[in-house]
C-alpha positions as CSV (number, residue, x, y, z in Angstrom):
1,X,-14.2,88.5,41.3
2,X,-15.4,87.5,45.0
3,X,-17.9,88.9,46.4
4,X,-16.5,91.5,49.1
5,X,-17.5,90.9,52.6
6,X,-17.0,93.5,55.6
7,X,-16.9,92.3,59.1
8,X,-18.6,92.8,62.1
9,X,-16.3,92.4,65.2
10,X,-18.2,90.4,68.4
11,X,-16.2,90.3,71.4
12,X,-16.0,87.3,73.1
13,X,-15.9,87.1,76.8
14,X,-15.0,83.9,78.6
15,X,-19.4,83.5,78.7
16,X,-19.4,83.3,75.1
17,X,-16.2,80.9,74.3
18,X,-18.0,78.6,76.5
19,X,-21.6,79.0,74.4
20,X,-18.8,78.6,71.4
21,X,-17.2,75.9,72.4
22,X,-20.4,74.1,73.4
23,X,-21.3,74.9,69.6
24,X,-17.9,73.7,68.0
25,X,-17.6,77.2,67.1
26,X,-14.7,78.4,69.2
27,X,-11.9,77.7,66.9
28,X,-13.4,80.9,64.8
29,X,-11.9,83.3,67.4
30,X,-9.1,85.4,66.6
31,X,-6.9,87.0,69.7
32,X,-7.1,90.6,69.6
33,X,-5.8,92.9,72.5
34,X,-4.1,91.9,74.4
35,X,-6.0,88.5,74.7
36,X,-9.2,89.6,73.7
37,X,-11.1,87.3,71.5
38,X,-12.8,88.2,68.5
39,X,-15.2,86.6,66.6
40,X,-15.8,87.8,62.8
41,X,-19.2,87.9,61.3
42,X,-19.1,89.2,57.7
43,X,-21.9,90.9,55.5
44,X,-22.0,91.6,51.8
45,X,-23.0,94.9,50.2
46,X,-26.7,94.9,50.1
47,X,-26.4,93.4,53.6
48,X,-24.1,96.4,55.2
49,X,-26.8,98.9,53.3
50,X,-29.4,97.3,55.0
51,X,-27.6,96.9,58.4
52,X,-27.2,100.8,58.0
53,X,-30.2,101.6,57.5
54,X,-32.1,99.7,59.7
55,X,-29.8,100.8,62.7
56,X,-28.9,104.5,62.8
57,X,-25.9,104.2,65.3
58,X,-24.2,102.1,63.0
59,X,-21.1,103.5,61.2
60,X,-19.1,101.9,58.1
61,X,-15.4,102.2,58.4
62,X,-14.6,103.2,54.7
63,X,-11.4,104.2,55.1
64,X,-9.7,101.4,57.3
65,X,-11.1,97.8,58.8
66,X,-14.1,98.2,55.9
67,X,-15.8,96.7,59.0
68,X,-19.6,97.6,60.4
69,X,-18.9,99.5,63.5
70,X,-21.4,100.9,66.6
71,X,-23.8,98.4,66.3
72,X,-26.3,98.5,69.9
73,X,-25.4,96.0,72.3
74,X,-28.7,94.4,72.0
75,X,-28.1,94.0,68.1
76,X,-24.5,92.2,68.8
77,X,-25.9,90.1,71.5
78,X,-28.8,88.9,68.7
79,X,-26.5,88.0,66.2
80,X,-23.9,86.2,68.7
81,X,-27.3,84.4,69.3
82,X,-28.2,83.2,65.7
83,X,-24.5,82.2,65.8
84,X,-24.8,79.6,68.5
85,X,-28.2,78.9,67.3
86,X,-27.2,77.9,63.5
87,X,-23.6,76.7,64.8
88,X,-22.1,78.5,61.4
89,X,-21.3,82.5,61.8
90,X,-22.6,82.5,58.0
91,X,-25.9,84.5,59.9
92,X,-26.9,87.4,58.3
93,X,-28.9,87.1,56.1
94,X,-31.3,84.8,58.4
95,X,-30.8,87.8,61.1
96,X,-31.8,90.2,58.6
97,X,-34.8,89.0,57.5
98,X,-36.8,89.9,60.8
99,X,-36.1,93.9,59.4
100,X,-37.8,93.6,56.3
């Protein structure tokens, strides 16, 4: 059985798509609202423990998405970061590691 994965949701202003694009990373965006772009970044278990733990604010949507939701801006703007940095949105475990 795969491994299960829950997203984090990064909204994508026009800003970003251009930092995306730059990176070849803009075809990963999904349209949401009403033309809202969405990129997904997706932890595994021990990752989404971690991600809760290290940052109180952040909730799990159990019963829904099964997404990581109300991370701090500063935290979402870190990982969009590593994103463009590593041009692969396969990030989290590199972005975790400055939390051990």
């Amino acid at each position: 059985m795969a491994e299960e994965k829950f997203p984090i949701n990064i909204w994508i202003n026009e800003e970003r798509f251009d930092k995306l694009e730059k990176a070849g990373l803009a075809g990963m965006c999904e349209e949401m609202l009403a033309g809202l772009k969405v990129l997904r970044v997706y932890a595994n278990a021990a990752e989404r423990d971690k991600i809760l733990r290290v940052f109180p604010t952040a909730k799990f949507d159990s019963a829904t998405t099964k997404s990581i939701e109300l991370l701090p801006k500063k935290v979402k703007d870190s990982i969009f970061d590593k994103i463009v940095e590593e041009k692969s949105v396969d990030v989290m475990s590199d972005f975790l590691k400055i939390f051990a």
